[in-house]
C-alpha positions as CSV (number, residue, x, y, z in Angstrom):
1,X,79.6,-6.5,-10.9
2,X,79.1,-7.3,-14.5
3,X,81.9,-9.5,-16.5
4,X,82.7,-7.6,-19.7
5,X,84.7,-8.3,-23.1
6,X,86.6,-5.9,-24.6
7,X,88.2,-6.1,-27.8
8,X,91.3,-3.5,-29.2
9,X,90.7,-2.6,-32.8
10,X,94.0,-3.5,-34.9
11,X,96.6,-3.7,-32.3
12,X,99.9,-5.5,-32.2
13,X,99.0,-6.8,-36.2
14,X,102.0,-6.5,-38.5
15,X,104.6,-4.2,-35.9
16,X,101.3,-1.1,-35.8
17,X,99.7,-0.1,-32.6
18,X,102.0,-2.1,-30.3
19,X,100.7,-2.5,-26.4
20,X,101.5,-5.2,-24.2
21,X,98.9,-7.0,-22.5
22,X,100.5,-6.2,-19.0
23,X,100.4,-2.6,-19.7
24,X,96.3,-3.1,-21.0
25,X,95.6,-5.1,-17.7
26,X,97.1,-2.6,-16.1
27,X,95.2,0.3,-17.4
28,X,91.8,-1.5,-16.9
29,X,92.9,-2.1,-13.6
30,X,93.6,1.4,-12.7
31,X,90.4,3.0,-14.0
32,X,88.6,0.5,-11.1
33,X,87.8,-2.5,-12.7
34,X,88.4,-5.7,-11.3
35,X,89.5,-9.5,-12.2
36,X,91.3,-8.2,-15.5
37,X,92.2,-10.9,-17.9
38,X,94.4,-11.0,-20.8
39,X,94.0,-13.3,-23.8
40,X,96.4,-13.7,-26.8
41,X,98.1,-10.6,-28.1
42,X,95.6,-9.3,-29.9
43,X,93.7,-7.1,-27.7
44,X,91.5,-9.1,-25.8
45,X,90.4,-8.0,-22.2
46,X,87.9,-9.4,-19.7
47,X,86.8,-7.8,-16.5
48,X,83.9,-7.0,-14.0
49,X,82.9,-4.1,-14.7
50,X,79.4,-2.2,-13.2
51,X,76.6,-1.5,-14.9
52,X,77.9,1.2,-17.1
53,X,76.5,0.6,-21.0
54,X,78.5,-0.7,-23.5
55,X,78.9,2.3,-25.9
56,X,79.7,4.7,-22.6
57,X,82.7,1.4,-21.6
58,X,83.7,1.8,-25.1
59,X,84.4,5.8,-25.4
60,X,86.5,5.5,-22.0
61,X,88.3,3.0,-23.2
62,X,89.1,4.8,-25.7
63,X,90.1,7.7,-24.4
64,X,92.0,6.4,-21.4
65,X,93.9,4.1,-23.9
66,X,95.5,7.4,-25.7
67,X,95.7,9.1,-22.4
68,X,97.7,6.3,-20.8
69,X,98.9,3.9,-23.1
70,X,99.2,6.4,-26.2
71,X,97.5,3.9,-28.2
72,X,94.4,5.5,-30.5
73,X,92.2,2.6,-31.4
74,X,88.8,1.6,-30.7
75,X,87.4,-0.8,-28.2
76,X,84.3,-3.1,-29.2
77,X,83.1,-4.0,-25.7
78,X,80.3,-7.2,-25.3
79,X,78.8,-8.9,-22.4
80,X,78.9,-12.9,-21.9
81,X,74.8,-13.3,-23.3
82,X,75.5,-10.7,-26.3
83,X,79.0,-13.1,-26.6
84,X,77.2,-16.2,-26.5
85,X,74.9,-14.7,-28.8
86,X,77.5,-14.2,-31.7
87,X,78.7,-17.9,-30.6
88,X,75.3,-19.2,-31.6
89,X,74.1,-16.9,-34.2
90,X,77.1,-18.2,-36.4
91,X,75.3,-19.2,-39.6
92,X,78.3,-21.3,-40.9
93,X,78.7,-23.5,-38.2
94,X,80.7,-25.9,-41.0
95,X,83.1,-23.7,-42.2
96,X,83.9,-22.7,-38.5
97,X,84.5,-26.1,-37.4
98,X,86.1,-27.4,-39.8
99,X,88.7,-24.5,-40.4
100,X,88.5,-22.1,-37.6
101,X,92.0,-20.7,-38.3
102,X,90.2,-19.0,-41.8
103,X,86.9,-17.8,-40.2
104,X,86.3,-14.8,-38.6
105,X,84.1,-12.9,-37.0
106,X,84.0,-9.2,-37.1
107,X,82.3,-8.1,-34.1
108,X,81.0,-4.3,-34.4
109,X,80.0,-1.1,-32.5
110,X,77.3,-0.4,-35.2
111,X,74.6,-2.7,-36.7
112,X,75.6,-4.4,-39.8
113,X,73.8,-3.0,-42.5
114,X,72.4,-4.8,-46.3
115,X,74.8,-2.4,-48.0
116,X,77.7,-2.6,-45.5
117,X,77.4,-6.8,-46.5
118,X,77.1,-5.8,-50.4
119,X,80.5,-3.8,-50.3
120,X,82.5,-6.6,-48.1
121,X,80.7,-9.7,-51.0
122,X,81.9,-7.2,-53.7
123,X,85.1,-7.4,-52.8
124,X,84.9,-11.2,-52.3
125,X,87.0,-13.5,-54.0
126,X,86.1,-17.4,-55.0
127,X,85.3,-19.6,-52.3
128,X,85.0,-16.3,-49.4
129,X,81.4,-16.3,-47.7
130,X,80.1,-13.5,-45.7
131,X,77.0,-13.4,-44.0
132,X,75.9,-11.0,-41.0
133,X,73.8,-11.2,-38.0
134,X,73.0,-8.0,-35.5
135,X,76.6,-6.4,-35.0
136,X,78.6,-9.2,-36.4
137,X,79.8,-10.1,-39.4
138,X,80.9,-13.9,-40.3
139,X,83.2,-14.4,-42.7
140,X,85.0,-17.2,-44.3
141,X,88.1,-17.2,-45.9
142,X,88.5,-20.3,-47.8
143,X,91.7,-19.5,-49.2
144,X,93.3,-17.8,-46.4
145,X,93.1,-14.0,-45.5
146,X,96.8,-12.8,-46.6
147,X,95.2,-12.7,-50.3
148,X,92.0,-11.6,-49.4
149,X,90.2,-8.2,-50.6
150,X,87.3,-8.7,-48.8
151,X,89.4,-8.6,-45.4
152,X,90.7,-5.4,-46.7
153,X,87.1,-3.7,-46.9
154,X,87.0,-3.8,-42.9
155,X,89.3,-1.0,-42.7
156,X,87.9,1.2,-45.2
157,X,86.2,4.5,-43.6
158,X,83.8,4.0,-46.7
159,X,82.5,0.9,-44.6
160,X,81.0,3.0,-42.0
161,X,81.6,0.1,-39.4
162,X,84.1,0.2,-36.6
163,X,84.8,-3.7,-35.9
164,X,87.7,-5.7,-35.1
165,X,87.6,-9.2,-36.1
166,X,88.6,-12.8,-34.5
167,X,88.7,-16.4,-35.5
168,X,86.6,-19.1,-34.6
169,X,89.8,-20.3,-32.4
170,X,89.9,-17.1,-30.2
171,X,86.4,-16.7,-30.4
172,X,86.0,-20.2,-28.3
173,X,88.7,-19.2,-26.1
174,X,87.4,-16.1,-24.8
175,X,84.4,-18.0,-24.2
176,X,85.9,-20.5,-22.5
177,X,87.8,-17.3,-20.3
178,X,84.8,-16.1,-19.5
179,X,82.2,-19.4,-19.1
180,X,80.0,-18.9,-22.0
């Protein structure tokens, strides 16, 4: 079996899209999967799965989340290397560090593209950075999110990216969950 991260897309933020953690353990455990863990309440799952591919986990996810939870959001499912990947691809190791509560990483279904990062920097306010690697896009909020209109580009269909993003804090402790 194959260990697997899955990530909920805007759930249980500000009252929207509410699902308890039980109730998502419990759906991953009854489409087969096995060792399900929770973390936090913001939609983080890890399990064994097999060695179905990431986009094919990520439509039944979907799916069987409406189905059974009625919950429609979208899954962003990684493996412990491509997790460890966006762990050591981070190219502001600094800002992470030193204020990991105000730097996120949106992780993605789709490649980050050149003009995907020019409409999030356009957005950007003073002392926000935003860099991308692959399917991720780091991003540092130096003054906080709440004010933020980059963090606000995300969940634009204009984007063209489906991503759900983390800080550096819950970044770490999903690694930790899963021994990356």
């Amino acid at each position: 079996m194959t260990l697997r991260i899955a990530l909920l897309r805007g759930v249980n933020v500000g009252g929207n899209k509410k699902v308890a953690m039980a109730d998502l353990k419990a759906m991953v455990e009854a489409l087969g999967f096995t060792d399900a863990k929770t973390l936090l309440q913001s939609g983080n799952v890890v399990f064994e799965a097999g060695a179905t591919p990431d986009d094919d986990l990520e439509a039944l996810l979907d799916r069987e989340a409406e189905a059974r939870l009625g919950l429609i959001t979208r899954f962003i499912v990684r493996g412990p290397k491509a997790w460890r990947g966006i762990i050591d691809a981070n190219p502001m190791q600094e800002e992470a560090e030193r204020e990991p509560s105000r730097f996120i990483v949106n992780v993605a279904r789709e490649p980050v593209t050149s003009e995907m990062v020019a409409m999030i920097r356009a957005a950007a306010t003073p002392g926000e950075k935003i860099e991308a690697v692959d399917r991720s896009v780091y991003v540092f909020f130096g003054d906080g999110i709440a004010n933020s209109k980059a963090a606000l580009v995300f969940g634009r269909r204009t984007l063209g990216l489906t991503s759900t993003g983390r800080n550096w804090n819950t970044v770490q402790k999903i690694a930790a969950l899963i021994g990356a």
